[in-house]
Backbone as a chain_set.jsonl record, in Angstrom:
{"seq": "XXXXXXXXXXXXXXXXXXXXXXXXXXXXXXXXXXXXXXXXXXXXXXXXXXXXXXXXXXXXXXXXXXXXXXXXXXXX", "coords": {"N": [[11.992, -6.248, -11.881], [13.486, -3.988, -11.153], [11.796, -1.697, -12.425], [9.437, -1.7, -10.943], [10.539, -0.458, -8.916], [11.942, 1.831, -9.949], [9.728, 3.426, -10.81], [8.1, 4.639, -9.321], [9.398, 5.813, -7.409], [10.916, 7.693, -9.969], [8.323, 8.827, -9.584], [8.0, 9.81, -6.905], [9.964, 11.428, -7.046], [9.423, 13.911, -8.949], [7.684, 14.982, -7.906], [8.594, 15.878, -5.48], [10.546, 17.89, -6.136], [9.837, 20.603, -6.521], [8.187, 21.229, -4.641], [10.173, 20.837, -2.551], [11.829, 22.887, -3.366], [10.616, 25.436, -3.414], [10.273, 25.569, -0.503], [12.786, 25.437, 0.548], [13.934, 27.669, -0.654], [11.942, 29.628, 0.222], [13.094, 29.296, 2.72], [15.732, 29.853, 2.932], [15.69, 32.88, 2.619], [14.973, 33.639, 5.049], [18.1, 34.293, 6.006], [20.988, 36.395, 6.463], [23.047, 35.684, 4.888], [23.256, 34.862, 1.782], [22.417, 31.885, -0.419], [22.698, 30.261, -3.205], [20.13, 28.381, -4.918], [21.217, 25.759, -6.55], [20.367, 23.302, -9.404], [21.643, 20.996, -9.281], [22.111, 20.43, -6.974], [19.315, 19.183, -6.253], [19.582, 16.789, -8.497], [21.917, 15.607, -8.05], [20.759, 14.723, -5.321], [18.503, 13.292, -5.894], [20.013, 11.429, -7.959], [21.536, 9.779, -6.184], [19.433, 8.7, -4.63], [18.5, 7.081, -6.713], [20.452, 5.352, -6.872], [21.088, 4.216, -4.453], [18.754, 2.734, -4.133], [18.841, 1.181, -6.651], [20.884, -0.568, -5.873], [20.254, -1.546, -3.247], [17.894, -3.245, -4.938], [19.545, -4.941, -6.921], [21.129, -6.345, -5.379], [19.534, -7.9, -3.314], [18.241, -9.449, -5.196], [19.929, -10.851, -5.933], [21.103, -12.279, -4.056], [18.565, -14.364, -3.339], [18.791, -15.06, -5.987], [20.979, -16.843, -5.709], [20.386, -18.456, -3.531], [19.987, -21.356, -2.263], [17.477, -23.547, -2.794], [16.674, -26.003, -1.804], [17.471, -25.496, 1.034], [15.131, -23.757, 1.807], [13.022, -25.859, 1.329], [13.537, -27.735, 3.565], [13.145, -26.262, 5.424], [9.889, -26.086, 5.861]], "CA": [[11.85, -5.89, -10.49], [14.096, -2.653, -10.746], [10.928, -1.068, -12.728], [8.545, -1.553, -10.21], [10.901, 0.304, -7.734], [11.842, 3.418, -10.022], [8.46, 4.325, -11.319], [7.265, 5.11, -8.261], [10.76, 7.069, -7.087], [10.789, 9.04, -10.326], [7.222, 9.703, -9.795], [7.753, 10.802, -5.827], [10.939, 12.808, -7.279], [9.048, 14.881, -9.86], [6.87, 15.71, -7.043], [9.38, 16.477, -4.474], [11.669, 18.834, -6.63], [9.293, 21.835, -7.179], [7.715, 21.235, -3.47], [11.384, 21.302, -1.977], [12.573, 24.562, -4.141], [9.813, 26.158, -3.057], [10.585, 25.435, 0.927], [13.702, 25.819, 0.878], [14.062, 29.222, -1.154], [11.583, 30.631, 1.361], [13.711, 29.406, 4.557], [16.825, 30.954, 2.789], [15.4, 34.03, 1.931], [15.718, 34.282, 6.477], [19.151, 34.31, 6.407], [21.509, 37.183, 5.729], [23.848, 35.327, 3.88], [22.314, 33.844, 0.884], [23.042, 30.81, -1.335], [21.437, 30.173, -4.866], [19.682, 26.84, -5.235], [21.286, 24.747, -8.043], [19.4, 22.233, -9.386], [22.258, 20.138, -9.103], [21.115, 19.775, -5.848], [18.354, 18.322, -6.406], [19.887, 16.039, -9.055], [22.521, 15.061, -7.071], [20.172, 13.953, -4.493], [18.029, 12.243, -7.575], [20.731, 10.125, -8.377], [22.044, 9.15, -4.758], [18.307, 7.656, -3.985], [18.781, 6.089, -7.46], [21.437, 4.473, -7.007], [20.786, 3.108, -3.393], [17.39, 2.043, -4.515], [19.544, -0.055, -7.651], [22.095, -1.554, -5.529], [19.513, -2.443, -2.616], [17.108, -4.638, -5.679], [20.564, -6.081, -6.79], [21.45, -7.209, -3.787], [18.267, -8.232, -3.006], [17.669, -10.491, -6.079], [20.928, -11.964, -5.928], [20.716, -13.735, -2.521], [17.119, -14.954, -3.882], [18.71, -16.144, -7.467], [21.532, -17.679, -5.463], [20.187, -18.974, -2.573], [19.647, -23.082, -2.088], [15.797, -23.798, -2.68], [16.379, -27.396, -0.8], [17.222, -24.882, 2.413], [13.825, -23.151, 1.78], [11.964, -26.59, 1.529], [13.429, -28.521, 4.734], [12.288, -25.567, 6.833], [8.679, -25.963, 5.765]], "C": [[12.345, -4.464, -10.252], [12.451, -1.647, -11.76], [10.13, -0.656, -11.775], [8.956, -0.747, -9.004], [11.407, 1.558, -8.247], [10.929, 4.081, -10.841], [8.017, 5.367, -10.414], [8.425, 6.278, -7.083], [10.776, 8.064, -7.835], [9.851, 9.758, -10.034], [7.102, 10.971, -8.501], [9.034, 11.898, -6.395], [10.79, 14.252, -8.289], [8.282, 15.797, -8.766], [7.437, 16.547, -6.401], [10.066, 17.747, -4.676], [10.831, 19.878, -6.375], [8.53, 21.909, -5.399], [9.229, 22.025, -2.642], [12.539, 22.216, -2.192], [12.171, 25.366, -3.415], [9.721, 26.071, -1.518], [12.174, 25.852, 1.341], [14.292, 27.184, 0.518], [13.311, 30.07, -0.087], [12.461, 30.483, 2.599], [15.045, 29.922, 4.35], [16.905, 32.272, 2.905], [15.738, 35.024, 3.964], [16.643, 34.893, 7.168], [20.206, 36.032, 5.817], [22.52, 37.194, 4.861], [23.184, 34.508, 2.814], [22.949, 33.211, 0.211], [22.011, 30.934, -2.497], [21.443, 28.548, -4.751], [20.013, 26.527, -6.526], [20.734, 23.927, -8.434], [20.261, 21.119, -9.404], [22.164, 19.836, -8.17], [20.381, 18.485, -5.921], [18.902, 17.325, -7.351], [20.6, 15.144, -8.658], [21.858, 14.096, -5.87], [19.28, 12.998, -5.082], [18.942, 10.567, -7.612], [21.476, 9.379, -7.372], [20.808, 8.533, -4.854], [18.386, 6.609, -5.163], [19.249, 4.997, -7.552], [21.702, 4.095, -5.645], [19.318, 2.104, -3.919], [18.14, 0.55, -5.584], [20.035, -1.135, -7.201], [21.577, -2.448, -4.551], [18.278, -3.762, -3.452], [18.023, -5.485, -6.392], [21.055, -6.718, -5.833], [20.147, -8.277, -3.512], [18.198, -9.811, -3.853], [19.354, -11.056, -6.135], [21.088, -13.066, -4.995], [19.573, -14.078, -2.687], [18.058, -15.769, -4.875], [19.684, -17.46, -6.484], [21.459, -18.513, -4.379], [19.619, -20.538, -3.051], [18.183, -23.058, -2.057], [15.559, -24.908, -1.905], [16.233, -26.693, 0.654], [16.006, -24.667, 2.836], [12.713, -24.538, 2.087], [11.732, -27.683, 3.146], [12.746, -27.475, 5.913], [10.478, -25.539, 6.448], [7.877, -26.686, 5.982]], "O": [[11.838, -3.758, -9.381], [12.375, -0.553, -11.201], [9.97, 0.55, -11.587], [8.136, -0.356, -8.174], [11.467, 2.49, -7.446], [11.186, 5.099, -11.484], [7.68, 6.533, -10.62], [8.143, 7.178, -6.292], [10.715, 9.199, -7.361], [9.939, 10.985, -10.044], [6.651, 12.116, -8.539], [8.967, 13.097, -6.128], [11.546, 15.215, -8.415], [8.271, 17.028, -8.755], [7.161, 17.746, -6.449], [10.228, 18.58, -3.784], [11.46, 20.381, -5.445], [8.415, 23.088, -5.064], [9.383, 23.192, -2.282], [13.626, 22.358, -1.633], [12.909, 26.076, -2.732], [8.745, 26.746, -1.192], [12.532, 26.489, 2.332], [15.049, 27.772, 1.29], [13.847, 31.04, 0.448], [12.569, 31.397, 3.416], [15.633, 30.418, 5.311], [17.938, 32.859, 3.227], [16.251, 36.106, 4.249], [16.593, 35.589, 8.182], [19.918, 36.592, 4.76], [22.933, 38.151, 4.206], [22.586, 33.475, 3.116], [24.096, 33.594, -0.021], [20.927, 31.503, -2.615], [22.368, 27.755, -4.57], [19.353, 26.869, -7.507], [20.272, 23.389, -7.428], [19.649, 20.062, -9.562], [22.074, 18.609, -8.124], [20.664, 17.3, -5.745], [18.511, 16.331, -6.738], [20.264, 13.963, -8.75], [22.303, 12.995, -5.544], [19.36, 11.831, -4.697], [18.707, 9.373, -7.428], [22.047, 8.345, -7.718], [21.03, 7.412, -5.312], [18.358, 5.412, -4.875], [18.829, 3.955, -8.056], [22.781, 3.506, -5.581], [19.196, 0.879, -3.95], [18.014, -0.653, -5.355], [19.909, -2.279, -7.64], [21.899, -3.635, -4.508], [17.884, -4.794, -2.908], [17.669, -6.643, -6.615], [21.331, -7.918, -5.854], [20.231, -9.499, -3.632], [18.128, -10.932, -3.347], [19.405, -12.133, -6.729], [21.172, -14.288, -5.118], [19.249, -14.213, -1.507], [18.169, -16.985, -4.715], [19.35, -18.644, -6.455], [22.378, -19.31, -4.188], [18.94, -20.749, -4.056], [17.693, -22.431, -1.118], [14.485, -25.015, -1.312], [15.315, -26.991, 1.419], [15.588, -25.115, 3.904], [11.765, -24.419, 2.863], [10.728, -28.157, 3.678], [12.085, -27.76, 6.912], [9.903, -24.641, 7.063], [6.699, -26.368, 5.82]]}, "num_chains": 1, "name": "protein.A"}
């Protein structure tokens, strides 16, 4: 189940990186104080969606594995 939810994260995050360099280097470039884009940035923010994405399909599948199936059948 965690596959099917970071294929499709790494795939939007390969996208995103080189889109959101390239937006944000131009809206710096406004300012007269400048910063340098690290890519730790972007990595940093990488591994934060990672690792909500992880903890929300553990969570997830745990109240499923451990949940009562008799509950599930009297309501039906």
């Amino acid at each position: 189940m965690l596959r099917t939810f970071s294929v499709p994260m790494l795939i939007s995050f390969v996208i995103a990186v080189p889109v959101s360099y390239y937006i944000m280097s131009d809206w710096l470039t406004n300012f007269s104080y400048r910063i340098a884009l690290s890519p730790w940035i972007f990595a940093v923010a990488g591994f934060t969606c990672f690792i909500i994405s992880l903890l929300t399909v553990v969570i997830q599948s745990w109240r499923a594995a451990s949940e009562n199936p008799v509950n599930n059948i009297k309501t039906e």
